[in-house]
Every structure is written in C-alpha cells, then in structure tokens.
C-alpha positions as CSV (number, residue, x, y, z in Angstrom):
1,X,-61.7,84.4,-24.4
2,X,-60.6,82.6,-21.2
3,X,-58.7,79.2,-21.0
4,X,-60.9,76.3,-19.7
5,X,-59.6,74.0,-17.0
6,X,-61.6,70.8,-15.7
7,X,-60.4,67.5,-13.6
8,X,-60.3,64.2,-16.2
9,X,-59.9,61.4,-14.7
10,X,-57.5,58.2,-16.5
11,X,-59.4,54.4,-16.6
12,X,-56.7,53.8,-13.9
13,X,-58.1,56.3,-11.3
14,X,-55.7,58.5,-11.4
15,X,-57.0,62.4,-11.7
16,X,-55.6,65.2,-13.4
17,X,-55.9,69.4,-14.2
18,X,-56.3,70.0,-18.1
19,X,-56.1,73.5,-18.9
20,X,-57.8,74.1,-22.8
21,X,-57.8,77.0,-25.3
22,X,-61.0,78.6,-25.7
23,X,-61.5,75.9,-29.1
24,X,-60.3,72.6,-26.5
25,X,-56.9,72.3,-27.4
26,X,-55.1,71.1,-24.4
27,X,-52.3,73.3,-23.8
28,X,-51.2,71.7,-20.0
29,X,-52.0,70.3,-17.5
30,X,-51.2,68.8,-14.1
31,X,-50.5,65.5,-11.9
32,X,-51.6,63.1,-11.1
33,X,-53.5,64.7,-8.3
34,X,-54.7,62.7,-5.2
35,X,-58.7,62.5,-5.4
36,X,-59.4,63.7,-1.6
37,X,-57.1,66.5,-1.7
38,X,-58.5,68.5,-5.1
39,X,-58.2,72.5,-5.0
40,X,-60.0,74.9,-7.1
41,X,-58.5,75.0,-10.6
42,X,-56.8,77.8,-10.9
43,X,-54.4,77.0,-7.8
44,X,-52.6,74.5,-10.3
45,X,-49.5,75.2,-12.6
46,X,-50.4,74.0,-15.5
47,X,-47.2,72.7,-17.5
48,X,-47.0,72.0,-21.3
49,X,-44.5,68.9,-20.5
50,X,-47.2,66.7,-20.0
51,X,-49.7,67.8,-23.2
52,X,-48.6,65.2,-25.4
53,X,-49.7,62.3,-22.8
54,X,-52.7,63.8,-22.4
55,X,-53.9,64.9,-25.9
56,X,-52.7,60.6,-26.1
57,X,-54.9,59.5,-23.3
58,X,-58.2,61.3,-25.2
59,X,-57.6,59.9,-28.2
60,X,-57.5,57.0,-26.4
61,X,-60.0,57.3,-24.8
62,X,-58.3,56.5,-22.1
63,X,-59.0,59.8,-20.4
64,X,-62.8,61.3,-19.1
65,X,-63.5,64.8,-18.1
66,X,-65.3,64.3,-14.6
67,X,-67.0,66.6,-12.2
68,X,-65.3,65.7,-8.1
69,X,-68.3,67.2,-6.7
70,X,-70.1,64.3,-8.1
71,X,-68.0,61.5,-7.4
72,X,-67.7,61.7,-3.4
C-alpha cells in the first residue's frame, strides 16, 4: 500500500503537504507553502517535525483537505 499526500488548507489561508499512511495517519508533512507556487506532491519532503501540529489542526478542525485545481 502507497502513502497518500494531499494539500489542506488552515482557516488562516495558509496551505500545506500532508503525507498519510495507507489507514490516514498523518505521518508528515510540509510548509506552509505559498498558494501560487504549488508543485506536484511528491516533490515535497515531508518531515515528521510538524505531525503533531497538524494531527492538532484536524482535530480542530482547524485544518481542510482541499483540491488547488479547484480553487484558482
């Protein structure tokens, strides 16, 4: 099974790269990223340093997956 990586996007704007276990445990991620410069996903480097903000931010709710493509 493959990870999965997506953009979420925080309620302040900012956007990041969550990379996910095959179950959607986060297990890193990246930025925040500026919205009108977004590569493809797997040309991030996903750390672990900043899981525990994230994994905080969606239990928050704080934090939405989003698709780019659909917000330009």
């Amino acid at each position: 099974m493959n990870n999965g990586k997506s953009f979420w996007q925080h309620e302040n704007g900012r956007i990041y790269a969550v990379e996910s276990d095959p179950f959607g445990k986060i297990i890193g991620g990246v930025g925040p990223l500026e919205p009108d410069n977004l590569h493809d996903l797997d040309q991030y480097d996903y750390k672990p340093s900043i899981k525990g903000w994230l994994e905080e931010a969606v239990a928050q709710r704080k934090l939405r997956r989003i698709n780019p493509a659909l917000c330009q």
